[in-house]
C-alpha positions, 0 to 999 in steps of 0.5 A: 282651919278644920283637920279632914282626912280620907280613910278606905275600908281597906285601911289607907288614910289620908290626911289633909285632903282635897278634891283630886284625893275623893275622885281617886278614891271613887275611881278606887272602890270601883275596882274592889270587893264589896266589903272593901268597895267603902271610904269615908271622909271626915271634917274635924271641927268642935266635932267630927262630920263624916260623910262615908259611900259605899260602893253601891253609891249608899251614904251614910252621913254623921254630923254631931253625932246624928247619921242620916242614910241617902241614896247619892244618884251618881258619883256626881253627886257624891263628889258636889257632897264631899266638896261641901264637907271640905267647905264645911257647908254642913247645913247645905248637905243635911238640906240635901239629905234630908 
């Protein structure tokens, strides 16, 4: 089993999570600032696959090292990519970001 952790530009981490932790955390940087208004979330596996969203729903993805920026359209849509991270469906997210 891969490690994952969820971390705040504002400095709170988490480790071992799921869903119910990325939905507080959208509900979260809705609240603040700008600078602050970003989390991310990473899957260690051989490497470490982060996906991060800012509060303007902009994404910038990084597996193996390659960072891919996408436009998410809703927080829908942000919460389905972050649950396919936790599930290690890495092909499946650089398809959709692709």
């Amino acid at each position: 089993m891969s490690e994952n952790y969820i971390q705040y530009a504002s400095g709170y981490q988490k480790d071992n999570i799921d869903e119910k932790d990325i939905v507080k955390a959208i509900s979260d940087i809705q609240l603040m600032d700008d600078e602050h208004g970003t989390f991310w979330v990473s899957v260690i596996t051989d490497d470490e696959n982060v996906i991060e969203v800012n509060k303007d729903l902009s994404l910038f993805v990084i597996f193996e090292g390659q960072q891919t920026q996408y436009q998410a359209k809703d927080w829908k849509e942000v919460i389905e990519l972050y649950n396919l991270l936790l599930s290690e469906k890495f092909d499946v997210i650089t398809e959709r970001v692709n």
